[in-house]
The first five atom37 places (N, CA, C, CB, O) and aatype in JSON, in Angstrom:
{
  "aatype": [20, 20, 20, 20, 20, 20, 20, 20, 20, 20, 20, 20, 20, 20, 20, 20, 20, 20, 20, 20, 20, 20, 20, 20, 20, 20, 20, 20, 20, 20, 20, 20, 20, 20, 20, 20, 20, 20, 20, 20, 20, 20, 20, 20, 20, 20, 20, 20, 20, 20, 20, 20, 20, 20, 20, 20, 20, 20, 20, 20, 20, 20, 20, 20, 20, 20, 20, 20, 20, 20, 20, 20, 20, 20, 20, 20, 20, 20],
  "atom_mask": [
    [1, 1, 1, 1, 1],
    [1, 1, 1, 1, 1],
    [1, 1, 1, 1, 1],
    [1, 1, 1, 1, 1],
    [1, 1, 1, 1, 1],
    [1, 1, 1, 1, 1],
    [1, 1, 1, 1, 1],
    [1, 1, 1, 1, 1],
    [1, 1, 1, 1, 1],
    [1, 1, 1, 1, 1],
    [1, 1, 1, 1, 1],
    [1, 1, 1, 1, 1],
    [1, 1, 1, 1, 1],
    [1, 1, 1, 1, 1],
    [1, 1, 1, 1, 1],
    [1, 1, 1, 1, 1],
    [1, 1, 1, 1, 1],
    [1, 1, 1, 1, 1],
    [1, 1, 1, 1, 1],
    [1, 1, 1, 1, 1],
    [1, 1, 1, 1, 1],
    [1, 1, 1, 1, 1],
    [1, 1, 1, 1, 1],
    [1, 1, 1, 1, 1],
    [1, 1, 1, 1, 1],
    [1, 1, 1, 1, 1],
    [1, 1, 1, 1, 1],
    [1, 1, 1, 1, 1],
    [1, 1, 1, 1, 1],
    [1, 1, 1, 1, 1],
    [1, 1, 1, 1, 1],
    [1, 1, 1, 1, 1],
    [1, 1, 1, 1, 1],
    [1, 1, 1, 1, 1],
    [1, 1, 1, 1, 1],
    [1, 1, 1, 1, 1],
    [1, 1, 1, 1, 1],
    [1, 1, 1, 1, 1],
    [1, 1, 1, 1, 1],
    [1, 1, 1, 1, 1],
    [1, 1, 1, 1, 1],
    [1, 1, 1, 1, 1],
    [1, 1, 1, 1, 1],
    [1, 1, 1, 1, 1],
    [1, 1, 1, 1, 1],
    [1, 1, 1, 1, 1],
    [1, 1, 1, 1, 1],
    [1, 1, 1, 1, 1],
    [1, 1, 1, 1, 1],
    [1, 1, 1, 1, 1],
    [1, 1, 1, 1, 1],
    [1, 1, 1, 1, 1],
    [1, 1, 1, 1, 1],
    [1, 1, 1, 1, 1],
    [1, 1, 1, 1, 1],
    [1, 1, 1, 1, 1],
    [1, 1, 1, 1, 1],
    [1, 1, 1, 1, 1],
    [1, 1, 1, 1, 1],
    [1, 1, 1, 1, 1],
    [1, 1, 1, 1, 1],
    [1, 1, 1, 1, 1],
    [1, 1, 1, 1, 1],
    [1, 1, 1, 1, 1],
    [1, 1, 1, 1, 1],
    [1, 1, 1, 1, 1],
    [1, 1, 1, 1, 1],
    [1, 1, 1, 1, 1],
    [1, 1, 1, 1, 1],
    [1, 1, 1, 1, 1],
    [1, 1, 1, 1, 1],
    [1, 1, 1, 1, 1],
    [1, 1, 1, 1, 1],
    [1, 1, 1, 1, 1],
    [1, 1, 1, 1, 1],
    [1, 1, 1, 1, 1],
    [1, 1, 1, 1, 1],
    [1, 1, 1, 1, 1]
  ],
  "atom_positions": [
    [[-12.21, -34.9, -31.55], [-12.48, -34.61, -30.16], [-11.8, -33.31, -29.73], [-12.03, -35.76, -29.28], [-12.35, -32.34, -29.2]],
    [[-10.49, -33.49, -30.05], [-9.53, -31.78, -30.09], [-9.68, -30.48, -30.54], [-8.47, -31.77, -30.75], [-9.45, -29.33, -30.16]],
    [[-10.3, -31.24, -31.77], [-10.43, -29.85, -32.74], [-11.01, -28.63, -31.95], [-11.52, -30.12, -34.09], [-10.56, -27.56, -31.54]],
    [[-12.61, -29.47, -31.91], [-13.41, -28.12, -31.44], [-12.95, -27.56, -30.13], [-14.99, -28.39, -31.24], [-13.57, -26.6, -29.66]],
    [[-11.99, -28.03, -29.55], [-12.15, -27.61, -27.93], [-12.22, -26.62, -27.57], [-11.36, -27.88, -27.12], [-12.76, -26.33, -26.51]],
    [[-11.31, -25.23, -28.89], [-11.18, -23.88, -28.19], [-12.53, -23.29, -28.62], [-9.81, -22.91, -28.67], [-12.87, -22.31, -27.96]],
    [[-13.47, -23.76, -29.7], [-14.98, -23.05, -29.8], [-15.8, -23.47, -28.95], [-15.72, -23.21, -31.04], [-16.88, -22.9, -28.84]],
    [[-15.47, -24.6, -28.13], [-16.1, -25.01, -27.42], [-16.21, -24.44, -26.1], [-15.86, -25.98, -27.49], [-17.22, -24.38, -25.4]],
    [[-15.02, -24.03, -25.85], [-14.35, -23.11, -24.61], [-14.89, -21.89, -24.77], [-12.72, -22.93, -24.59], [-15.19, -21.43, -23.67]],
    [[-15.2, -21.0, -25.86], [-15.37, -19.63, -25.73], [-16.99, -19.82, -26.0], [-14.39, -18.59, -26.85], [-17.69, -18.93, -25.51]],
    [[-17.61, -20.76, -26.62], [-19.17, -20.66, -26.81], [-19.92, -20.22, -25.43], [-19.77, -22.17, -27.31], [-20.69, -19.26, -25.42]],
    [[-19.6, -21.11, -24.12], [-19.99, -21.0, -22.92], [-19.61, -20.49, -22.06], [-20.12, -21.67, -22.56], [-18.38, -20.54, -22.09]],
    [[-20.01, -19.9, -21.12], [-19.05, -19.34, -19.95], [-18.77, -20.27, -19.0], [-19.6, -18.17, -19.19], [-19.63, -21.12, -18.79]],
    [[-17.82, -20.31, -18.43], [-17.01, -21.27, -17.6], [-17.96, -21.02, -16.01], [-15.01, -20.75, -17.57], [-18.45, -22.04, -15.54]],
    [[-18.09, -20.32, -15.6], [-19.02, -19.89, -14.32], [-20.1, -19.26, -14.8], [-18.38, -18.91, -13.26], [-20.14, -18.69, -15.89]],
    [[-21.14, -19.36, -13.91], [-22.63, -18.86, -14.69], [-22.68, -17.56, -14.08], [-24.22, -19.83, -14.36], [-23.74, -16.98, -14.3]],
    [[-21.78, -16.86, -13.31], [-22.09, -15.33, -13.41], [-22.0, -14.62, -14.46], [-21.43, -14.66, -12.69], [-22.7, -13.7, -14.88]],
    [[-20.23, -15.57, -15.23], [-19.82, -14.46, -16.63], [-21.14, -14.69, -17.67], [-18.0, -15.02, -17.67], [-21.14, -14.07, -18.73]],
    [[-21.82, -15.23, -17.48], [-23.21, -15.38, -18.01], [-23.76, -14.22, -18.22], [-24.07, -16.11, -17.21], [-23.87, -13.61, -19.28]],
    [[-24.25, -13.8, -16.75], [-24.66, -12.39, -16.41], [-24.02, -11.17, -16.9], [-24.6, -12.25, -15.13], [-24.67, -10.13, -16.9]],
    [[-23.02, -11.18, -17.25], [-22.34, -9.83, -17.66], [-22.54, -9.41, -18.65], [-21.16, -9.72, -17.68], [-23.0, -10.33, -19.34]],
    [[-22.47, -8.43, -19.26], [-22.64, -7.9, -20.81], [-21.4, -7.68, -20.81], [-23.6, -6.58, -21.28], [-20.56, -7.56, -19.92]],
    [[-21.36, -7.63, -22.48], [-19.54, -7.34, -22.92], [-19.65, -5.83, -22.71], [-18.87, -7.8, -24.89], [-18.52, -5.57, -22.3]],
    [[-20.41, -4.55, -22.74], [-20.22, -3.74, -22.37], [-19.72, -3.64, -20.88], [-21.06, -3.26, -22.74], [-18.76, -2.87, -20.77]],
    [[-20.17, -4.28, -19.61], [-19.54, -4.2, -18.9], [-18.16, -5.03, -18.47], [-20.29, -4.11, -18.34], [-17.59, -5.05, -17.38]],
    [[-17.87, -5.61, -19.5], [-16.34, -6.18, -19.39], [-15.49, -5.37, -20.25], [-16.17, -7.75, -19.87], [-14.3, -5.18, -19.99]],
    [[-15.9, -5.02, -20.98], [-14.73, -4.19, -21.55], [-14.83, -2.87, -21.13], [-14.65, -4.18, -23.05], [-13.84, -2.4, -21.68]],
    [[-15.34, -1.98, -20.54], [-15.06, -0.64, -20.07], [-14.4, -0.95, -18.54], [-16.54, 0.36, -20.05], [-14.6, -1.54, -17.48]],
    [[-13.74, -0.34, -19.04], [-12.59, -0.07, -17.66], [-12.93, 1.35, -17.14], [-10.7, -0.07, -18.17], [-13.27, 2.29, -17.86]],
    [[-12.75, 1.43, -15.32], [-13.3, 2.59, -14.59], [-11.84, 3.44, -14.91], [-13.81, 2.26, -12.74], [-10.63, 3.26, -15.03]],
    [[-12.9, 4.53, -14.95], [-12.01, 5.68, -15.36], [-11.22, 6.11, -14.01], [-12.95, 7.0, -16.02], [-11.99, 6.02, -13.05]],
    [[-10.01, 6.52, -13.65], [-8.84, 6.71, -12.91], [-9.27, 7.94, -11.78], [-7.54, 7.11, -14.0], [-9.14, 9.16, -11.75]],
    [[-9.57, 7.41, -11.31], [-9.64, 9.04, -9.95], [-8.57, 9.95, -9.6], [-9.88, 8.62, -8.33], [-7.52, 9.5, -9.14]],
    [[-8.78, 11.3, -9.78], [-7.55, 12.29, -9.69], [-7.08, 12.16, -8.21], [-7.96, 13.96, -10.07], [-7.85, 11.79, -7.32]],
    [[-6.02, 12.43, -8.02], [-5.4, 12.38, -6.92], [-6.35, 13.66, -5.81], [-3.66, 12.66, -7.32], [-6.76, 14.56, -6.54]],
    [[-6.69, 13.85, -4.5], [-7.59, 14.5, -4.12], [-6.03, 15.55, -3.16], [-9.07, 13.45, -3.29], [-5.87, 16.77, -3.19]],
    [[-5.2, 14.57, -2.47], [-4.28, 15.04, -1.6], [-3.26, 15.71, -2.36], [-3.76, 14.02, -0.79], [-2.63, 16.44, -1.59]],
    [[-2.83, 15.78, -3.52], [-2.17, 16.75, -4.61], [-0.38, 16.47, -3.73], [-3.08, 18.95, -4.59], [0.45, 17.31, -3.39]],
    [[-0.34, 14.74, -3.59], [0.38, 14.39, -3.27], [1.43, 14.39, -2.22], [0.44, 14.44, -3.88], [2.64, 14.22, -2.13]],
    [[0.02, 14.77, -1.19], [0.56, 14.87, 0.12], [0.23, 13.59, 1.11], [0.02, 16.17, 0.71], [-0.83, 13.01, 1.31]],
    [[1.2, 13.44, 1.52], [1.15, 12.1, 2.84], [0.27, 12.24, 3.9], [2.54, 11.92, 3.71], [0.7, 12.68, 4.96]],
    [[-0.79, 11.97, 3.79], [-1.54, 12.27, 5.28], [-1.47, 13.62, 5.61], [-0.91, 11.51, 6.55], [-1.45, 13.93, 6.8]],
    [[-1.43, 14.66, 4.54], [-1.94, 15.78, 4.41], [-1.06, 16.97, 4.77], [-3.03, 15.73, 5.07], [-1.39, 18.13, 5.01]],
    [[0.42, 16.24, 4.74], [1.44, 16.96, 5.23], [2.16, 17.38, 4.18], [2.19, 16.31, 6.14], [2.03, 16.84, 3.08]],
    [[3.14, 18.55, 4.45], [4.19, 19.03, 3.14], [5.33, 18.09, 3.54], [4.76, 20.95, 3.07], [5.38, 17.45, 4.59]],
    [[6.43, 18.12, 2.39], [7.56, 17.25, 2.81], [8.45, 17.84, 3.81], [8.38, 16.89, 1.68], [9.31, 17.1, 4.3]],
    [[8.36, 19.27, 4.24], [8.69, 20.07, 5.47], [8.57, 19.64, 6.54], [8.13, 21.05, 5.62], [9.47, 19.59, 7.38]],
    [[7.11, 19.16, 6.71], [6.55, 18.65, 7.91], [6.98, 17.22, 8.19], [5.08, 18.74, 7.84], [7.34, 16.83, 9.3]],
    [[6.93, 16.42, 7.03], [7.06, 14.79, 6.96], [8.71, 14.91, 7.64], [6.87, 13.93, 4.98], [9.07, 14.03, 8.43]],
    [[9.45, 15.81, 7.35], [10.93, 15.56, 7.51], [11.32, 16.12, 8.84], [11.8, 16.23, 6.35], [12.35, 15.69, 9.36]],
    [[10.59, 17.06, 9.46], [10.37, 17.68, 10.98], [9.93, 16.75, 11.89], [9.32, 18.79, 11.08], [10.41, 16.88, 13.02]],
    [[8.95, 15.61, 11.66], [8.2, 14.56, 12.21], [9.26, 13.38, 12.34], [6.9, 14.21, 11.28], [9.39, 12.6, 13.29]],
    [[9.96, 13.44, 11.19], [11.05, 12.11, 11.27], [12.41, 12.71, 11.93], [11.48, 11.4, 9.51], [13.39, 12.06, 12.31]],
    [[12.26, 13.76, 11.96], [13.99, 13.67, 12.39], [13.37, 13.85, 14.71], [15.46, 16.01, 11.24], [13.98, 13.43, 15.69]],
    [[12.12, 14.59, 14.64], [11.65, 14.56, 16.07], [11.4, 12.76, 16.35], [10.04, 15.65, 16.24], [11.68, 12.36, 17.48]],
    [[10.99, 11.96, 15.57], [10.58, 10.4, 15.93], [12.37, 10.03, 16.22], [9.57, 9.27, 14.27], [12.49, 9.64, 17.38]],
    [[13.57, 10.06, 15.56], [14.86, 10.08, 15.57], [15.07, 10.31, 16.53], [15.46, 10.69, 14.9], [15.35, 9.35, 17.25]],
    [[15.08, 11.43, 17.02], [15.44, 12.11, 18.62], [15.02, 10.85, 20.05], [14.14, 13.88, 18.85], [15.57, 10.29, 21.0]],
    [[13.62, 10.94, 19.35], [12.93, 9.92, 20.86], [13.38, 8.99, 20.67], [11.37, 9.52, 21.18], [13.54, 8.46, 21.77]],
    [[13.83, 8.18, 19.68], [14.62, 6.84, 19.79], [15.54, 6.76, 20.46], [15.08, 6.37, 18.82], [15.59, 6.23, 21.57]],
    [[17.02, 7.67, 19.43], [17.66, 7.65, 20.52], [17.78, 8.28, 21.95], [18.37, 7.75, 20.13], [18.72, 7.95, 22.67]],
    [[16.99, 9.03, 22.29], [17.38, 9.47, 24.09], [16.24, 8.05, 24.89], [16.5, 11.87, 24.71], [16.63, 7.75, 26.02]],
    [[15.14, 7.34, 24.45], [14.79, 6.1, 24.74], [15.72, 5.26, 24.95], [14.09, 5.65, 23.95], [15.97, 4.71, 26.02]],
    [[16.32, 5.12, 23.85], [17.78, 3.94, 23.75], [18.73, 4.15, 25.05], [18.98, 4.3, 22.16], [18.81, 3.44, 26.05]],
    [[19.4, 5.33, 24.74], [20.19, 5.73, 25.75], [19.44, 5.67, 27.28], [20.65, 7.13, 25.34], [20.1, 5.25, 28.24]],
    [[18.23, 6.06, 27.43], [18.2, 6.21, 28.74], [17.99, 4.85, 29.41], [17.2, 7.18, 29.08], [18.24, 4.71, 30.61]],
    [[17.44, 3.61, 28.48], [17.21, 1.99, 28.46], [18.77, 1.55, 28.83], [16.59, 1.29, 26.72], [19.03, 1.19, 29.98]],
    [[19.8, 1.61, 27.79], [21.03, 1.33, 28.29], [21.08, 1.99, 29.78], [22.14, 1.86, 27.29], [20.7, 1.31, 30.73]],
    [[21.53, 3.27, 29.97], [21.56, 3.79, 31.23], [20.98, 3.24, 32.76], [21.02, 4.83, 30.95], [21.47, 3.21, 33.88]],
    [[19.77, 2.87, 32.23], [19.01, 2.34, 33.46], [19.56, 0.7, 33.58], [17.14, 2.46, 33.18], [19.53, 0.26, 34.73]],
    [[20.01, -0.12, 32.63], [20.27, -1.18, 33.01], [21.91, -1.04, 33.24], [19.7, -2.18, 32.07], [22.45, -2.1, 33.57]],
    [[22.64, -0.05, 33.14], [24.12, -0.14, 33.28], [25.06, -0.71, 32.57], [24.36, -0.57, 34.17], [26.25, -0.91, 32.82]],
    [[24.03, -1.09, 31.15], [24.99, -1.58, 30.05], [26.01, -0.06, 29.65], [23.89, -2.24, 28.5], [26.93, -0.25, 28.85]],
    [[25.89, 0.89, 30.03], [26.58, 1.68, 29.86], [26.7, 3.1, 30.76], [26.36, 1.74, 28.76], [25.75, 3.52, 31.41]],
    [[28.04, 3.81, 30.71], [27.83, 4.39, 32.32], [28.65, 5.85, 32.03], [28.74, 3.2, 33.84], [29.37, 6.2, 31.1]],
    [[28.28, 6.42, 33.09], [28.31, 7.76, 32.17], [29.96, 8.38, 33.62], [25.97, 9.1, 32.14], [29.65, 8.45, 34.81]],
    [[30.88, 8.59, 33.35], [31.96, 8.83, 33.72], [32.08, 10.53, 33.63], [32.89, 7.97, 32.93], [32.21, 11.07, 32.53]],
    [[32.01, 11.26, 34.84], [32.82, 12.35, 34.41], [34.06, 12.36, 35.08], [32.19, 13.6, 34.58], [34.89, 13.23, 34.84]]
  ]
}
């Protein structure tokens, strides 16, 4: 009853699509697409990416600060 089980397993296909397939199209694998952006982030240099983050930095903190400020968790003394 054991013996045959693994010829038995590979004789048929388990779902009737792999039916449909040819072994040519299971064994070729799609060939790799070249990179198009030549490894740029949303089309930016790392100049720009690092100009963008240190300006997003800025608005945080003067947001932060001006959030504290307005609720008086902190107070500005001269």
């Amino acid at each position: 009853m054991l013996d045959n089980l693994r010829d038995e397993a590979n004789s048929q296909p388990f779902f009737q699509d792999d039916a449909e397939l040819t072994t040519a199209e299971t064994t070729a694998l799609p060939e790799p697409s070249p990179r198009v952006g030549g490894g740029r982030f949303l089309g930016m240099t790392p100049m720009q990416r690092f100009i963008i983050s240190v300006m997003l930095l800025i608005m945080v903190c003067i947001i932060s600060f001006t959030c504290l400020w307005m609720t008086n968790s902190i107070g500005i003394y001269l």
